[in-house]
N, C-alpha and C positions, 0 to 999 in steps of 0.2 A: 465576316460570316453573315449570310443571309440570316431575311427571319425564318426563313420555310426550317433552313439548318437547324440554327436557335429552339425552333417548338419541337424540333422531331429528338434534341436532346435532352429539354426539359419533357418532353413523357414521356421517352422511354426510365431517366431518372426518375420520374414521380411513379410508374410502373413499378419498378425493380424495388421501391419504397415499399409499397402494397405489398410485394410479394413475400418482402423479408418479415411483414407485420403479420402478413398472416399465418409466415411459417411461427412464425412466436407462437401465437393463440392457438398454434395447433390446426386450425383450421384449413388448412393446404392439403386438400385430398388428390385432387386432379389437377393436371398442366392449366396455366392462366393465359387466355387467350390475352397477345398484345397485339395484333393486326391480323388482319384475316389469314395470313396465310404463315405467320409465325406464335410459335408456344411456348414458355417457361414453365421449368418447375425447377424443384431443388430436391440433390440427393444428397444426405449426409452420413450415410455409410460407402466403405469401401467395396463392400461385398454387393452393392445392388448399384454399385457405380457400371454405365456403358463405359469405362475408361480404363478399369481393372488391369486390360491388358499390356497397357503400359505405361498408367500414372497411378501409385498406390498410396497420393496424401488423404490420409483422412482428415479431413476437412468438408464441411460442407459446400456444395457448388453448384452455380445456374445450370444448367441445360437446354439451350436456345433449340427448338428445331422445327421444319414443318408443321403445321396442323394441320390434321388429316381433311381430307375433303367429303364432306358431307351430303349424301345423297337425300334428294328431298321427292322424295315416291309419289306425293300429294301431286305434285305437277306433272307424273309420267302423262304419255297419249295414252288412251285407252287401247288402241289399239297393239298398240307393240309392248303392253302390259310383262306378259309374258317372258318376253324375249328381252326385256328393258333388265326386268328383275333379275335374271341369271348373271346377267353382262355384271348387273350390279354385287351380286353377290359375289360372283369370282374377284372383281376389283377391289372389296373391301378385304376379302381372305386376303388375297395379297401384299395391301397395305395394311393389314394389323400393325406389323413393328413400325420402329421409329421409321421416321421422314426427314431426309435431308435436306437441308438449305442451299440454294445458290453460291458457288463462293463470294461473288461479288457482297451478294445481301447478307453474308456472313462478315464479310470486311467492315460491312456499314455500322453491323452489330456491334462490332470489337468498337469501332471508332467512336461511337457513344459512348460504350461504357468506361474507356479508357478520358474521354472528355469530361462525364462526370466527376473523375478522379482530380483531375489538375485542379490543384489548390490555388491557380490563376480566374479559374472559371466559375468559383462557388460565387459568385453573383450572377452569372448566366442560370445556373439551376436552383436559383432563389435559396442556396443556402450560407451559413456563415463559414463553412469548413465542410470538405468534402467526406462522405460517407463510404467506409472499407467496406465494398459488398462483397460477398462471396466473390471465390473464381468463376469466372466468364467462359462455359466451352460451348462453342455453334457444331453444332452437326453438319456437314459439308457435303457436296453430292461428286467433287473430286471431278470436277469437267474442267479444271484449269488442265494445263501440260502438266505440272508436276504431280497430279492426283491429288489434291489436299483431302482430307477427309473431318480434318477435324483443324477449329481455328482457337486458341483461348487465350485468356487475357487476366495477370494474376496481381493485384497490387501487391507495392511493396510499404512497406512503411520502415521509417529508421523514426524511432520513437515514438511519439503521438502524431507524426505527419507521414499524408500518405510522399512519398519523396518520385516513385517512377513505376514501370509496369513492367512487367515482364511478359513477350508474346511467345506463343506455342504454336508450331504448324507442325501438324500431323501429317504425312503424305503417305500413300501405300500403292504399292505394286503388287501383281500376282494370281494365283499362283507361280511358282518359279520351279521348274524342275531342274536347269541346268546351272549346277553350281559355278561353273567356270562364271558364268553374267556378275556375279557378286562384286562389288566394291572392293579393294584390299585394304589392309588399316590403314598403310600408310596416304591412301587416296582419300579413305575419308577423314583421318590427323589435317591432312593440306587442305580441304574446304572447308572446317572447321576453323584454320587459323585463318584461310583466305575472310571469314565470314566474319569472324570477331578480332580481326588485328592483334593477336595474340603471339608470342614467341613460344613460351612454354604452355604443353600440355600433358595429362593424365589420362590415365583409361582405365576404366573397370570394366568387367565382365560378368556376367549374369547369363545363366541356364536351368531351366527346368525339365527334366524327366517326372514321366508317369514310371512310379515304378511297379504299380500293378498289372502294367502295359505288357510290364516282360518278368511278372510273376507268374510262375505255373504250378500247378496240384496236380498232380495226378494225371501230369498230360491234359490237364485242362485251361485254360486260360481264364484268370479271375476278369469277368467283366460282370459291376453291375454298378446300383448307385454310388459305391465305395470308390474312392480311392484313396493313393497315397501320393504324393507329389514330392519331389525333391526338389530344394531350391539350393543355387549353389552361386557363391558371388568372391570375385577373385581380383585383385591388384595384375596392372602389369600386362594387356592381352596381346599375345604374340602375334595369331593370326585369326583369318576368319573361321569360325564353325571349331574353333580348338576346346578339348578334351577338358572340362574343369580340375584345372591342376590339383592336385593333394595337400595342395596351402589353404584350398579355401576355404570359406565359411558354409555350412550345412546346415540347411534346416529341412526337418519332414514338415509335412502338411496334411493331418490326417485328418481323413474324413471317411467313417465307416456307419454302415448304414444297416442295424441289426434286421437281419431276417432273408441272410442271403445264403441259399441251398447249400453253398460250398462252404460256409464255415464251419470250423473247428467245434464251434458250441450252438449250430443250430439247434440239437437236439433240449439245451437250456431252454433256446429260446423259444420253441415250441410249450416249453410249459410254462414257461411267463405269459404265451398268449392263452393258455390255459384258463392261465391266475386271473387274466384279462376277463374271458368270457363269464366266468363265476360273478368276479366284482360288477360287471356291468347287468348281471343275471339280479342279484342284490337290488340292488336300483331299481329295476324295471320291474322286474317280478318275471320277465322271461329272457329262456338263455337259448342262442343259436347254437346248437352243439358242434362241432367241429366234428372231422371225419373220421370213423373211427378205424384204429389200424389193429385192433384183434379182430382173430373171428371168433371167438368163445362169446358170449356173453357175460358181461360184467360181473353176474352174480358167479357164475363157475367160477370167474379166475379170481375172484375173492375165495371162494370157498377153495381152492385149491391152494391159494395161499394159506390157508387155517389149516390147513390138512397138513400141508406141509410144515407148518407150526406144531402142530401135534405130533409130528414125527419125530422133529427134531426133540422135541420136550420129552418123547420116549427113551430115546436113544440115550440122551444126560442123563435121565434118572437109573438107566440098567447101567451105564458105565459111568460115574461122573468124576469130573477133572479137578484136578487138583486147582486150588487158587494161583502157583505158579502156570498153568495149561492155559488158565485162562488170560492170565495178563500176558501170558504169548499170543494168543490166535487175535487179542486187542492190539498188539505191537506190531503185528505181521498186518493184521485190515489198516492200521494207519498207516504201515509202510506201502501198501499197496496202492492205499487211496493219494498217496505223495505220488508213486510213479504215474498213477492214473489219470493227475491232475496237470501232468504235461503242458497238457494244449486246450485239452479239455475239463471241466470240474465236477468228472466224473469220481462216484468214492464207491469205497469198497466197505463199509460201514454203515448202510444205510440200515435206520432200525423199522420196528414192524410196523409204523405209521406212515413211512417215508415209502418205504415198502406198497404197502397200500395205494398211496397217491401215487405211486408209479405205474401201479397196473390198473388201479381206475381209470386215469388219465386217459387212456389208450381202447380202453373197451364201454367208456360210457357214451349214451345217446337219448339219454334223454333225464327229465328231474326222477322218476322212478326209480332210472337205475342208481341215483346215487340214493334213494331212501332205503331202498331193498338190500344193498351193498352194506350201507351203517350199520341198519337191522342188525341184520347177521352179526356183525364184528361184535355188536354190543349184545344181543344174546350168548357170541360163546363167550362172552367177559360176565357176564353175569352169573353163568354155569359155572363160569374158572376152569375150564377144561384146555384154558390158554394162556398162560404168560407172558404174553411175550415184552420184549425192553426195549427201552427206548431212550433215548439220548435225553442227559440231565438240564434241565433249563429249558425242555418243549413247554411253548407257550399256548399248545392247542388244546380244543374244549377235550378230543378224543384223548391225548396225551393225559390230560388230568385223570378223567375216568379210566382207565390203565394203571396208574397210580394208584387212582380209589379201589380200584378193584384187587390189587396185592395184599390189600386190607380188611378185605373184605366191607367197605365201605361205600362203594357203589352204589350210588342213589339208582331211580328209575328216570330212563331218560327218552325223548320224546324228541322223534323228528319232523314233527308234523313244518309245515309252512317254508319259508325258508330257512330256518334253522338246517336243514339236513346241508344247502348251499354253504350256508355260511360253515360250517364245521370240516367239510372239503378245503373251502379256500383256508381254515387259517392252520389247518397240514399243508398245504401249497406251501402256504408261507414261511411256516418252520423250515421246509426242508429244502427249499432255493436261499434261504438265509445262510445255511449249513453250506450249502456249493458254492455259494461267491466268495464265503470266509474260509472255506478250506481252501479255494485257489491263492485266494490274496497273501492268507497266512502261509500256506505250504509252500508258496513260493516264495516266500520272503521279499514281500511286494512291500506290504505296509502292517503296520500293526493292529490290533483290535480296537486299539483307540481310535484310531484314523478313522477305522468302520464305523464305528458306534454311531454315528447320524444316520449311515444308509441301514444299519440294523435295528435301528432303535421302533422295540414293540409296544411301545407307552402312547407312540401319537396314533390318529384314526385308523382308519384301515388303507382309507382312500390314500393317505399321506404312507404309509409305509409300502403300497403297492407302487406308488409315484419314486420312491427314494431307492424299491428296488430297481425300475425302469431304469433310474441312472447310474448304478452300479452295474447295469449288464449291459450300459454301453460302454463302459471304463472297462469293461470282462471280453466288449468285443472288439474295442481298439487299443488292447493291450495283446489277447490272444493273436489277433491280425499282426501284429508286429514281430509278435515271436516267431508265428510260424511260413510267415512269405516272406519277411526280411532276415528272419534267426539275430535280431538283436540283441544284444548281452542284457547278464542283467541288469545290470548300472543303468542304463537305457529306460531299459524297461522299468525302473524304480522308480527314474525322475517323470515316466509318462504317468504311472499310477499318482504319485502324489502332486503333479498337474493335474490332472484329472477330476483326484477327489477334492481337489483343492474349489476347482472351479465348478463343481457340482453342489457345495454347500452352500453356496451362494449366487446360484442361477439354475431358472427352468430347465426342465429336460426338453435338450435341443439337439436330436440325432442328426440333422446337418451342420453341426459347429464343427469348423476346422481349427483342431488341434495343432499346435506349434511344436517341434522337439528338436531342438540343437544337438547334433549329432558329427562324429570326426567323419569326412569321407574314407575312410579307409572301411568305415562300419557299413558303409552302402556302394563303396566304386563297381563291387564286380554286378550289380545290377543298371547300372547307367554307362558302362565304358561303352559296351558296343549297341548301343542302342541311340537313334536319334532322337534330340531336345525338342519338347514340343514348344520350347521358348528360346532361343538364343539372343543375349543381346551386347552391344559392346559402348558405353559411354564414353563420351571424349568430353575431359572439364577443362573451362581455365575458369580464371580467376577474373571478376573485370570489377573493380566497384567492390562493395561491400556484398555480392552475392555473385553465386559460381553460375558459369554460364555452360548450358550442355547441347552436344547434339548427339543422341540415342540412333545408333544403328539396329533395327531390331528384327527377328526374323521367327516368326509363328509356323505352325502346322496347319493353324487354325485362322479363318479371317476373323482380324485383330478390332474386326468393325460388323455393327450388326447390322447399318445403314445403307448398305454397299453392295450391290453385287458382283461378284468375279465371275469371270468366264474362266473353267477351266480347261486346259490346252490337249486338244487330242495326245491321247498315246500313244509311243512308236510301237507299231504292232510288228512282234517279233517273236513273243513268247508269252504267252499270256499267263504261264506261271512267274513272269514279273511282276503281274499286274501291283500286287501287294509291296515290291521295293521301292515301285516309282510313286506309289501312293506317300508312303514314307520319308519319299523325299522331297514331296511339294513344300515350298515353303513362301511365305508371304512378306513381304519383305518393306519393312515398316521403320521411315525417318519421322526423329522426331527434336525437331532444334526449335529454342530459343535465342529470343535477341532483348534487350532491358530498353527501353527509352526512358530518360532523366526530366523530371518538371525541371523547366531553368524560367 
């Protein structure tokens, strides 16, 4: 081995040193230039992994790839100023995403890192035993004949020694609209054993459906941030693009994203942004009011509610009910507010504080109208010209004075400052506490115990608006399940107490994707006749102490963000196909391994 070899393995080792030291310290914000025209950085999540699509170890890992080319303005001519700068600006849009490597200069990558590893050479990179860095993947620009796109490089160790490596070539083709082109298993079972000298082989299978793809409302098609994902993975695969049998393994993949037009509990979540504008109102001392959807004016439709109060307070005292009438018309609103609570946690028992924040909500616009709104309430309480009741255990300033005032106990009370604010939000808060536990509980979701973190009114304010925040996403990817998949409730029991499980002990995080193992019989009639935006089929043997694969795999979507595909005119015949043959592009993505042994 030359010396030129020799130095270009000891830096890129003394490099990949640096870069694992500073991912320790934390300090690893930006890719680390190693030559002009190559960049490392390291990913250690799956979810912000470029690989997702068809490597899911979590584990952390290099990412070798171009470095963008850097335009230096200071040296433009003065004269083509102008003209210089566009040229430049479109070329940098362009190149925002990643940058792929040369195959060749991707090869050379592997071939360092894999020589840092041989336990023959730790005197070549001045050390006494060689160091297990992260997995190795190069970004590829796929100009070989097989299209590589992606090249990587994984040690192995068998105890405290690294023992051999394991390499990865990623190749891709595509789009592909004519399935007939495809490989059939048994063609690619034979380059498979052709590849690794193997007699016996295995196959699994794997496919993912959107099943919000081919969920419909109302004749409308659910698309927004939200989805649901099914993943399905099966022993045994017969043929290519085949139907995941009813043996396999199901998991959902939810991920719902409160505040989308078509749900079942927008209407909640509108007054959780409510709840929002108040609490940040608090804080600042001023509040954006949101649009208001009466045309009355806030004060009329309070006062109409007092009117209405009065009436009813007429009407009981000319006829009044019996203590059995009454624990009827209480049994009949709870039976109501259970049907009600279907899909949504709407109730049929809302008392006259709950009442109030429902029609406030809707007709205020400004701090005024909530001081003039109070006013009022708290003059007819002070008159007693109004009774009205209210659910036992409200933990609001107003609720108390309602109480005080049945006693004629009533102090004199003052909404000057933001006190009038704060006595709004904490009826908000009562009475969205009351809808997530009536749903949770009426449905026989989970029990009061369970809630009591997302309910509990002992910590701040700021911490129980935060605790409800993640109870109305547990409220939206629980409701989402029932009502576009109609999943049992058993299903639905173990997503709730997933849910709260994981909610007690991490941030509120509306794109977390939720896991739920689930029987396909619970979801085939939404994935049978619909095409897998993921199809894939593995062929394992055995070689050595580690399984060797080559991954057949087939996307809707390019499986690379490096890359660009040219996609293939359509036979123009019918352009109300256009939407089938979209459907049927697929991308069509190998991805095999081979092991080399230190000897």
């Amino acid at each position: 081995m030359d010396s030129l070899a020799l130095q270009s393995i000891r830096g890129f080792h003394t490099f990949l040193l640096g870069l694992c030291d500073q991912e320790n310290k934390g300090m690893l914000k930006e890719p680390m230039l190693y030559e002009d025209d190559v960049q490392v950085h390291i990913v250690s999540e799956v979810k912000k992994s470029p690989l997702q699509a068809f490597w899911k170890e979590n584990v952390p890992i290099f990412i070798a790839e171009r470095a963008p080319v850097k335009v230096d303005e200071d040296h433009m001519e003065d004269s083509y100023n102008n003209e210089i700068n566009d040229l430049s600006s479109s070329k940098l849009e362009e190149n925002m995403g990643p940058l792929p490597l040369s195959v060749m200069k991707a090869r050379q990558l592997v071939s360092w890192y894999t020589l840092t590893h041989n336990p023959h050479m730790s005197q070549v990179v001045n050390c006494t035993a060689p160091t297990a860095f992260p997995v190795l993947w190069v970004r590829c620009d796929g100009s070989d004949p097989e299209g590589t796109v992606w090249l990587g490089a994984e040690p192995v160790k068998t105890g405290k020694e690294i023992t051999s490596i394991v390499f990865h070539i990623v190749t891709c083709t595509g789009p592909i609209i004519d399935r007939s082109s495809f490989a059939s298993r048994e063609r690619l079972k034979a380059a498979h054993k052709n590849r690794h000298s193997c007699s016996a082989v295995m196959t699994k299978g794997y496919a993912q459906y959107d099943l919000f793809g081919a969920s419909v409302l109302e004749n409308t098609i659910m698309e927004s941030q939200s989805n649901i994902m099914v993943d399905l993975a099966w022993n045994n695969v017969e043929k290519i693009l085949e139907i995941p049998p009813l043996r396999s393994i199901a998991t959902l993949n939810i991920k719902v994203e409160p505040g989308d037009m078509r749900s079942p509990v927008i209407q909640i979540y509108k007054e959780l942004e409510f709840l929002l504008v108040l609490a940040q109102g608090l804080k600042t001392g001023e509040t954006e009011w949101p649009e208001v959807l009466e045309e009355k004016s806030a004060v009329t439709v309070v006062q109409e509610l007092i009117e209405e109060l009065k009436n009813q307070l007429n009407a009981s005292q000319q006829q009044p009910k019996s203590k059995d009438t009454e624990k009827l018309r209480s049994d009949v609103a709870a039976v109501e507010s259970t049907i009600h609570a279907s899909f949504a946690p709407e109730r049929g028992d809302l008392d006259f504080a709950e009442q109030l924040w429902t029609r406030m909500r809707k007709a205020i616009s400004s701090y005024q109208d909530v001081v003039d709104c109070l006013m009022l309430v708290i003059q007819h309480l002070k008159c007693k010209d109004i009774q009205p009741w209210i659910h036992r255990g409200s933990n609001s300033s107003l609720s108390k004075l309602i109480q005080q005032s049945y006693h004629g106990t009533m102090p004199t009370v003052s909404v000057n400052g933001l006190t009038a604010i704060r006595m709004l939000l904490e009826i908000g808060l009562d009475k969205l506490r009351r809808d997530y536990i009536n749903y949770f509980i009426g449905q026989e979701l989970t029990t009061l115990n369970y809630l009591d973190y997302f309910v509990n009114c002992t910590v701040t304010v700021d911490e129980q608006i935060l605790r409800l925040q993640k109870l109305h996403h547990i409220l939206e990817l629980v409701v989402s399940c029932s009502a576009f998949l109609n999943l049992s409730h058993e299903n639905l029991f173990t997503l709730t107490q997933l849910c709260t499980r994981y909610y007690k002990d991490n941030p509120l995080d509306e794109q977390h994707v939720f896991q739920l193992p689930v029987r396909p019989t619970t979801i085939n009639a939404f994935y049978e006749n619909e095409h897998p935006i993921m199809w894939r089929m593995e062929i394992i043997s055995c070689h050595g102490q580690r399984e060797l694969k080559t991954i057949w795999q087939l996307n809707t979507r390019p499986p690379v963000d490096h890359v660009t595909f040219t996609t293939p005119d359509l036979p123009v015949v019918d352009t109300t196909l256009t939407s089938d043959y979209e459907d049927a592009f697929y991308y069509n993505t190998v991805i095999s391994c081979s092991q080399a042994h230190f000897v």
